[in-house]
N, C-alpha and C positions, 0 to 999 in steps of 0.2 A: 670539241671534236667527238671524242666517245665516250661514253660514262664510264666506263673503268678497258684495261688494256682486253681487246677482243680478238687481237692479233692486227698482223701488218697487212692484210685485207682488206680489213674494215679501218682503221688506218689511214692506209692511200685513199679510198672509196671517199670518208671523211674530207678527204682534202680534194680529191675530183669536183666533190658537189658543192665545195665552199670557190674551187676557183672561179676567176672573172672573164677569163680571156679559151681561146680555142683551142693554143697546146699546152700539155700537161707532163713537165719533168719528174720524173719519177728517180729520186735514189736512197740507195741503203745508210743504215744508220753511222756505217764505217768506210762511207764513201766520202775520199777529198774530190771536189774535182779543180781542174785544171783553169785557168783566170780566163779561158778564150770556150769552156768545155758547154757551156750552154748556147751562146752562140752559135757553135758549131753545130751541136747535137741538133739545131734546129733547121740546118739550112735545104738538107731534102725535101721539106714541104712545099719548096716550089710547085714540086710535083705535085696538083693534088690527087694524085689519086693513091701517095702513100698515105700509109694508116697510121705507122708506126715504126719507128728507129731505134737504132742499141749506140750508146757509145762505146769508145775503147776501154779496157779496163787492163790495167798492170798491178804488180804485189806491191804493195806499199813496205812492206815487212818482209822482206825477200832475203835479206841478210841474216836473218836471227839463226836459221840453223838450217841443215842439210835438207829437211821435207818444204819449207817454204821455196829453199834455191828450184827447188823440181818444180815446184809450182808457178814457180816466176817464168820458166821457161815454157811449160801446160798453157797458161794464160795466153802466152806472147803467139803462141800455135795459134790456138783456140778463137783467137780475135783476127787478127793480121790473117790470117792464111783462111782457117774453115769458113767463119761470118762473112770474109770479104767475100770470099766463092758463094756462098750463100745469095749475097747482094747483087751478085752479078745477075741473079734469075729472080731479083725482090723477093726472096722467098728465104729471110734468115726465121731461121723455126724458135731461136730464145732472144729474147729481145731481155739480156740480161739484166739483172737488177741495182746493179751500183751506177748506172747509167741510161735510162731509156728515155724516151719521149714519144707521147704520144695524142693523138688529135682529142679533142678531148669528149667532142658528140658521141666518137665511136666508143671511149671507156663508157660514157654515160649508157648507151645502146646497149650495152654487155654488164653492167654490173650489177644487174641483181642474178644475171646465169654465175656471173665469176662467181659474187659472193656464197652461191650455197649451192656449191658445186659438190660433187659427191664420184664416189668411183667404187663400182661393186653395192650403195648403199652407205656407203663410211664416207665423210665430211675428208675434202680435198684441205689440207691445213698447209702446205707448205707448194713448191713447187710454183706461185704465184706468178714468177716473171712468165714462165715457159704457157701456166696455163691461158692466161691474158694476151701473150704473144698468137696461140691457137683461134683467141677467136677472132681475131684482128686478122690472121694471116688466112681464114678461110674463106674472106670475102675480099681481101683489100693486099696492098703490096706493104710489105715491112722490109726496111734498109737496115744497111750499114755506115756510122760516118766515124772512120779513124784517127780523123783529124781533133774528135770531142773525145778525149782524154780527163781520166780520172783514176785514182790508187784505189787502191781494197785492204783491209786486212786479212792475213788468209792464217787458218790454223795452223799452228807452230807444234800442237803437241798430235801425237800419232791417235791418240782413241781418239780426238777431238776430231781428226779428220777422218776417219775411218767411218765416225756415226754422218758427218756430213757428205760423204760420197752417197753413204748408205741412204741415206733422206735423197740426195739429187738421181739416185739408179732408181729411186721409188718414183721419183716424179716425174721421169725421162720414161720410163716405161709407160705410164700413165697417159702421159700428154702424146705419147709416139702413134699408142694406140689410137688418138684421139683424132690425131693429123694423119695420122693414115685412111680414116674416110674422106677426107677432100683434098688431100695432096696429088693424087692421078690429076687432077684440073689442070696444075700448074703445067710449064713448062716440060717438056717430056725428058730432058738432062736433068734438070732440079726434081723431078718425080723420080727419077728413077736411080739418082745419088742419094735422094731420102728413103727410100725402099731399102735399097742395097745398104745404106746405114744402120737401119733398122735390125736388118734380118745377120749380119757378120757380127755383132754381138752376143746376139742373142746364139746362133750355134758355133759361135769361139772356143764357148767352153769344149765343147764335144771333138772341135779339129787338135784341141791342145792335149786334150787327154787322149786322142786317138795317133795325135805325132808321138806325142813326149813320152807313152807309155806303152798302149796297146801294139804299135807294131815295131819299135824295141825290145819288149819281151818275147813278143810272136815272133817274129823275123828277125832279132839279133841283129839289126840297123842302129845305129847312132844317128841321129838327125841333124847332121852335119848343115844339109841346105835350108832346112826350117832355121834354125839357131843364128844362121852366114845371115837371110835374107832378114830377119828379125833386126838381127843389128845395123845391119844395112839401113833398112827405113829409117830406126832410131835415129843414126849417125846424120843421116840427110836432113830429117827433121830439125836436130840439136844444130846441124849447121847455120841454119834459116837465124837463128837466134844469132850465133857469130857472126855471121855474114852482116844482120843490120842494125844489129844494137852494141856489137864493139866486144863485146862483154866475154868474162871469162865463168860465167855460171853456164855455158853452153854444154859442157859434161853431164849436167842432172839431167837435160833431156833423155840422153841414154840412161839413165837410170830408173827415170819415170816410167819410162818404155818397158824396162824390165821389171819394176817394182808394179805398173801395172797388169803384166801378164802372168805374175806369179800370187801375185792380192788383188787389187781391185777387181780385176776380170772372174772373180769368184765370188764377188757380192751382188751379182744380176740375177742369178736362182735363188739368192737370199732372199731377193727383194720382191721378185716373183710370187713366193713363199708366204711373203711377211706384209704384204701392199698395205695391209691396214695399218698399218703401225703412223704412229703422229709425233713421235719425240724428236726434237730440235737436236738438243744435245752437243753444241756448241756456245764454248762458252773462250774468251777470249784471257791468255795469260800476264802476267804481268808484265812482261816483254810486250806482246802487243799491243796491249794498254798503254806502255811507253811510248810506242813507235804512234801511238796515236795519237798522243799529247802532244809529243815533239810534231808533228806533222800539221795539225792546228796550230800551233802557236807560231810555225813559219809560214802557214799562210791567213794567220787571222781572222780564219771564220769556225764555225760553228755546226755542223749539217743535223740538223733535228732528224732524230729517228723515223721511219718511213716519210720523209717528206715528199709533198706532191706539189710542185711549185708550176705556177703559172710562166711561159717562158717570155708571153707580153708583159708581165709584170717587171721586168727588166727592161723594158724598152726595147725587145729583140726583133727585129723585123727578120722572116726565114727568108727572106727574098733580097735582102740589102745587107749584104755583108761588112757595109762601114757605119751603120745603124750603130747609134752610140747609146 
């Protein structure tokens, strides 16, 4: 493959140019997927004129403690509700990494820009799913299929997740910037839900320090209706979770909501700030190390770190769904 580890770029790349066949499964090293989840992930290529598709992805590790519960319900948003609205206008902007599939001419097309991609001058190291999705989605349609299901392990300890926000607000700024020269193309709701995406983070900060502080002290207001409508969204959101997964972690949505308005939402000027920066800085505990053993060993396989798998190498027809 590669003569010594070059990173998961060079990697999948390796594994693009060794595959046989036309699509190219892409998942992370801490990805289960689901015994129907390739199949699945493949069957939008009827269409040809997709490029590239995301599977679903849920917490594998969701139990271990209060910051994964939040996370399991983050995910359960972030796929089901945002990517599907996404899909609606073939226009999902991260074709994430514990799940994706993609044609494989077009990876071929694109990978000598992926591989030595740069921003400012400084070597693009991370961000991979999102920037690969970029180039795929500025000529071509990228889906969504819910139905191809796979687990994740997600950070259990709080620095651990804190540098990994801090890596994904670096590469989400990055690649926004990147999609913002050819996203006016698309569909003019999908253009301008990705705009308006763009720009309510980026001056979040400024609406929260000007509710929560500047006209409390100026004007001696308590921000009753910021705080009501805050929870409000949250509560709706956390429902969506109740409503179709049964489940009693629907509470951490609201807490997510409030732990990101009070943290997370403050590591976008960091990141602003710091763009060059290249540390991973995720590293998985001995809990999750568990939950990963136990999680192989009930379904018997194996998933090699950045693998790039052929999904004709399965025998999967995207067009025959009893394709055995």
């Amino acid at each position: 493959m590669t003569p010594y580890n070059m990173g998961k770029r060079h990697a999948l790349a390796a594994g693009a140019l060794r595959a046989k066949f036309d699509l190219l499964v892409f998942v992370d090293s801490d990805s289960f997927l689901e015994p129907e989840a390739v199949r699945e992930v493949v069957q939008p290529f009827c269409d040809p004129k997709m490029g590239a598709v995301s599977g679903r992805t849920e917490v594998q590790n969701k139990w271990t403690n209060a910051l994964t519960k939040m996370q399991a319900v983050r995910y359960y948003v972030a796929f089901r509700f945002m990517k599907a609205a996404e899909a609606v206008f073939d226009g999902v902007t991260c074709l994430s990494g514990p799940l994706a599939c993609y044609r494989k001419d077009l990876v071929l097309r694109y990978l000598d820009d992926w591989l030595n991609q740069k921003f400012f001058g400084y070597p693009a190291t991370f961000g991979d799913d999102r920037s690969l999705t970029n180039f795929i989605l500025a000529h071509h349609r990228t889906g969504y299929q819910d139905a191809a299901v796979c687990s994740t392990i997600v950070p259990s300890r709080m620095r651990t997740f804190m540098k990994q926000q801090m890596r994904w607000k670096r590469s989400w700024l990055r690649e926004t910037l990147r999609a913002s020269s050819f996203m006016w193309r698309k569909e003019p709701f999908m253009a301008l839900s990705f705009y308006a995406g763009f720009l309510l983070p980026v001056l979040a900060p400024l609406v929260v320090v000007r509710t929560m502080l500047v006209i409390p002290i100026e004007l001696g207001l308590f921000p009753y209706k910021y705080l009501a409508g805050i929870l409000v969204t949250s509560t709706l959101m956390s429902a969506s979770y109740l409503l179709f997964k049964r489940s009693t972690l629907w509470p951490y949505g609201i807490i997510f909501c409030l732990f990101y308005l009070a943290v997370l939402l403050w590591q976008l000027p960091v990141a602003v700030l710091t763009f060059w920066k290249s540390e991973w800085g995720t590293r998985n505990t001995s809990a999750d190390v568990a939950a990963q053993g136990k999680r192989r060993y009930e379904q018997k396989m194996f998933v090699m770190p950045s693998d790039a798998t052929s999904a004709e190498a399965r025998h999967t027809d995207p067009c025959d769904r009893k394709a055995s």
